[in-house]
C-alpha positions in Angstrom: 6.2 15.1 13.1 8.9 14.8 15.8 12.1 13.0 14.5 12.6 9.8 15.6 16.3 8.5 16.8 17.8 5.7 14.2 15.8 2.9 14.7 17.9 -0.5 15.4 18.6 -3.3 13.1 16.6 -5.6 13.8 16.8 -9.4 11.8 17.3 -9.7 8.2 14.8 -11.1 6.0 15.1 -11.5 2.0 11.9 -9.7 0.3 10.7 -12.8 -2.6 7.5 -13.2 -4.7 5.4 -10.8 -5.0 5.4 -7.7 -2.6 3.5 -4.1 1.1 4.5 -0.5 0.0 3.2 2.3 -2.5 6.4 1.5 -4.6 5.9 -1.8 -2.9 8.6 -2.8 -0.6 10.5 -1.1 -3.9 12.4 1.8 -3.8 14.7 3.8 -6.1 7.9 1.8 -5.2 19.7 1.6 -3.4 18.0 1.7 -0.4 16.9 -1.1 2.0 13.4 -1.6 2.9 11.3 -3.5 5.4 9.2 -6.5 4.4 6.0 -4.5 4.6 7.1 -1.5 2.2 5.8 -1.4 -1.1 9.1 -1.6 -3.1 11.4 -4.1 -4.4 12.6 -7.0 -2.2 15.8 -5.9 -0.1 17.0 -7.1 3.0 15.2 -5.8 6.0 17.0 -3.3 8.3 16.6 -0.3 10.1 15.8 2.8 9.0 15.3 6.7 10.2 12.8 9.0 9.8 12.3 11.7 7.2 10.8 14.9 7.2 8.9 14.7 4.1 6.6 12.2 3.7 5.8 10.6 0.3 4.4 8.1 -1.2 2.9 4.6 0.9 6.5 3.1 -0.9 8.9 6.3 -0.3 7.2 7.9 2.9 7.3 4.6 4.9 11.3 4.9 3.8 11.5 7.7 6.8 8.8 9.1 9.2 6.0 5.9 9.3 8.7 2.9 8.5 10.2 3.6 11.9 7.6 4.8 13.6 5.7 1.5 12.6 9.1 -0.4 14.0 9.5 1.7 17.3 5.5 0.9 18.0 6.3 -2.5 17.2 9.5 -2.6 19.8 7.4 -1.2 22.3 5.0 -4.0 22.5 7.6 -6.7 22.3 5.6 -9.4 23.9 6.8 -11.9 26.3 9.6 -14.3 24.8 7.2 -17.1 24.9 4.9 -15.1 22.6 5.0 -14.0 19.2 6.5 -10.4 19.0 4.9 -7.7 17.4 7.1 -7.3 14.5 6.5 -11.1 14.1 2.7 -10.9 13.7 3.3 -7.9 11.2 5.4 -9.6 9.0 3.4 -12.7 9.2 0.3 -10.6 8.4 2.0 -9.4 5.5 3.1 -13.1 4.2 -0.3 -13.8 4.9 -1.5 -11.9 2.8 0.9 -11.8 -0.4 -0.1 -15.7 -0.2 -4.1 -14.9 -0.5 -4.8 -15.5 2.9 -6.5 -12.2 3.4 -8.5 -13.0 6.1 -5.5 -14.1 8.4 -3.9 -10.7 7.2 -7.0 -8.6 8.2 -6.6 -10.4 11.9 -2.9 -10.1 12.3 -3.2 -5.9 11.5 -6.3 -5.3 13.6 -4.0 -7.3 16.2 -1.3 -4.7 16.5 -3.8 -1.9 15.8 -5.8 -2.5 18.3 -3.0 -2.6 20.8 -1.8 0.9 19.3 -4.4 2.7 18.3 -2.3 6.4 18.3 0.0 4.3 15.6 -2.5 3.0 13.7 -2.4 5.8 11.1 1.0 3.8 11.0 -0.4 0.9 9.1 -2.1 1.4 5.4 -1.0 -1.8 5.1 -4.2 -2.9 7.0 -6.0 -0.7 4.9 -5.4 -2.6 1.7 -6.3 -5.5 3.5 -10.0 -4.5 4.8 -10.3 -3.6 1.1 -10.3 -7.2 -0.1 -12.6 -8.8 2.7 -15.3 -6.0 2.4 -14.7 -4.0 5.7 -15.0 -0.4 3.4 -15.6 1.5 6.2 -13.1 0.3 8.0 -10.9 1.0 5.2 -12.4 4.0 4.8 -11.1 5.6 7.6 -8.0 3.6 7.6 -6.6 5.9 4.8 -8.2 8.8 6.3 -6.2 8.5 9.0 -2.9 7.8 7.4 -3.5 10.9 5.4 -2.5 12.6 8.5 0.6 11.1 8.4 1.5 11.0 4.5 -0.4 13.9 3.3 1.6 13.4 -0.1 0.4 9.9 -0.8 -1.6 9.9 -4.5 -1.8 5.6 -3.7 -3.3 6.8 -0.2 -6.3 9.1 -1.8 -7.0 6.4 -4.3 -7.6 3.7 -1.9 -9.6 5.7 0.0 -11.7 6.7 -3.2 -11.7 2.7 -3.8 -13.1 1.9 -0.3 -15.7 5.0 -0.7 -17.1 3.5 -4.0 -17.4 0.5 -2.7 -19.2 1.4 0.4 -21.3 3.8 -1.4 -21.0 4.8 -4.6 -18.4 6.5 -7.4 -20.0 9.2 -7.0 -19.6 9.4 -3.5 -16.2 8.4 -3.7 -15.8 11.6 -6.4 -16.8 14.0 -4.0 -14.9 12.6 -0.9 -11.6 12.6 -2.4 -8.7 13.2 -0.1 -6.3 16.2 -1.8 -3.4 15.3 -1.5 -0.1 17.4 -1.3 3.0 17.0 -4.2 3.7 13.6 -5.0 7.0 13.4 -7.8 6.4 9.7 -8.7 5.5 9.2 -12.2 2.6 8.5 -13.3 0.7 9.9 -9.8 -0.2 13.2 -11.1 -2.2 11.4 -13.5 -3.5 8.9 -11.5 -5.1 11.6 -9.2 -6.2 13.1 -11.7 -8.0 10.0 -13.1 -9.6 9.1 -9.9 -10.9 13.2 -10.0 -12.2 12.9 -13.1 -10.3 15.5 -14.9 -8.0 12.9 -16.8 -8.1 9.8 -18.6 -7.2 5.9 -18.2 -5.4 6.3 -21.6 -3.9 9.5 -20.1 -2.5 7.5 -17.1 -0.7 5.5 -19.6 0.6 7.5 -21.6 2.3 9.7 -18.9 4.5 6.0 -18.2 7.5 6.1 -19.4 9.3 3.7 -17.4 8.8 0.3 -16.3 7.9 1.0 -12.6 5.2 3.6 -13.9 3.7 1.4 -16.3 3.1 -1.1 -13.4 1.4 1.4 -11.4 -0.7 2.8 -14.4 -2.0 -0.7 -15.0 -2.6 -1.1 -11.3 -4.4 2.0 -10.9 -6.6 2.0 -14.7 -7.3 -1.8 -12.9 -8.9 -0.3 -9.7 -10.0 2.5 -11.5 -12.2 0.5 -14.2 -13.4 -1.8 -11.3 -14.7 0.8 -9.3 -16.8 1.4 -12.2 -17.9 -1.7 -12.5 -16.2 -2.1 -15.9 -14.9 -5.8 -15.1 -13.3 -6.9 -18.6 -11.7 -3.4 -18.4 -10.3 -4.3 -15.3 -9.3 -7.6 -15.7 -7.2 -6.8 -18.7 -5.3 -4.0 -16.5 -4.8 -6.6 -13.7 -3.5 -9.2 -15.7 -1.2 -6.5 -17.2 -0.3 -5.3 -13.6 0.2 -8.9 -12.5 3.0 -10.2 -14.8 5.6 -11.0 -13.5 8.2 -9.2 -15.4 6.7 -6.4 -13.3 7.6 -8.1 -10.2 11.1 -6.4 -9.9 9.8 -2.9 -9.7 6.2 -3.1 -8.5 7.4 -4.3 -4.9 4.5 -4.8 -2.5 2.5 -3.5 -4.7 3.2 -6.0 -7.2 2.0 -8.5 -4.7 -1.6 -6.7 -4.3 -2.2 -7.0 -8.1 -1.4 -10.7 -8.0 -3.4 -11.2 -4.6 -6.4 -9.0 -7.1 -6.3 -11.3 -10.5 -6.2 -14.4 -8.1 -9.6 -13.4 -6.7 -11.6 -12.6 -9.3 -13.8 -15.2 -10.6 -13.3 -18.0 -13.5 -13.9 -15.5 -16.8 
């Protein structure tokens, strides 16, 4: 990808509740980090690009974080209308508060204005997830692939959205490779979602707080995927807690969004 200049402060915002990144809008899921990256809750501020993308937490941290803001400068509406850094973050908020569907219309909003940045936006992608638009979400992830090859969070949403749509199976034999991704547990995790590992595997390769979140995340969507619901109720609720809510960032906020969805036990 071609580097991008610094991008430009734009207004401060304080991250709170739960939280859209792999890490979250967390980091090391100190560095700031915009609303919309999965990692803990910093102040939002510019950023540059990176050469190596990661994760959905650490590759937004360079390449897709500012290309999503430079898209989102360059269709700065009229003064009298919301801007489109405006309707991303209230898409975000949207969602984090459960309203999904208003989160689904805010995304498709800027990606249909930008379709050569929408590989921009897995954001939107965890979104059409939750109000059943699989193939939608489908290619959603295979298109940010292009952009964050390394992302084990991107191949296992994809896997998520091909199960639903289809089947396990299905979803077994169209996993997206995915290139070297350092965050513990993701080897695992991959693994899992190949079939070559374990859910006890997963946690037992987390040996920090931030990992443990993610393994509970992913054993969550892993056993749902199956269809093994009290599995992946107990991992949710796990994943949801909110002494979790420090480190999982954004992500954090996708497992609470999850356990308040699923129905009365």
């Amino acid at each position: 990808m071609n580097r991008l200049a610094a991008c430009s402060e734009i207004p401060r915002g304080t991250e709170s509740g739960a939280a859209l990144g792999w890490q979250g809008a967390t980091g090391a899921h100190g560095h700031f980090r915009p609303r919309w990256i999965k990692a803990e809750r910093r102040p939002f501020v510019g950023f540059r690009v990176t050469r190596r993308p990661r994760g959905f937490c650490r590759g937004l941290r360079g390449s897709s974080r500012c290309l999503v803001l430079a898209v989102l400068v360059v269709l700065a509406a009229p003064a009298s209308a919301q801007s489109p850094t405006q309707i991303m973050r209230q898409a975000e908020q949207d969602f984090l508060a459960g309203r999904v569907e208003a989160s689904v219309d805010g995304f498709d909003q800027v990606a249909r204005a930008r379709p050569d940045a929408a590989p921009q936006f897995w954001q939107r992608g965890i979104a059409l997830y939750y109000v059943d638009r699989f193939e939608d979400c489908r290619r959603q992830f295979e298109s940010h692939r292009r952009v964050n090859p390394n992302d084990v969070e991107n191949a296992a949403w994809h896997f998520l959205c091909v199960a639903r749509e289809q089947s396990p199976q299905a979803a077994l034999e169209a996993l997206l490779p995915v290139g070297r991704d350092t965050r513990s547990p993701m080897r695992e995790i991959y693994e899992m979602f190949a079939g070559r590992m374990t859910p006890q595997d997963v946690l037992s390769a987390a040996n920090n707080p931030r990992a443990r979140f993610y393994a509970h995340l992913y054993r969550a969507l892993y056993h749902d995927a199956y269809g093994r619901e009290q599995a992946a109720r107990e991992e949710i609720l796990l994943a949801a807690a909110e002494r979790f809510s420090g480190v999982g960032g954004y992500m954090h906020g996708v497992a609470v969004v999850h356990r308040d969805r699923l129905p009365a036990p």
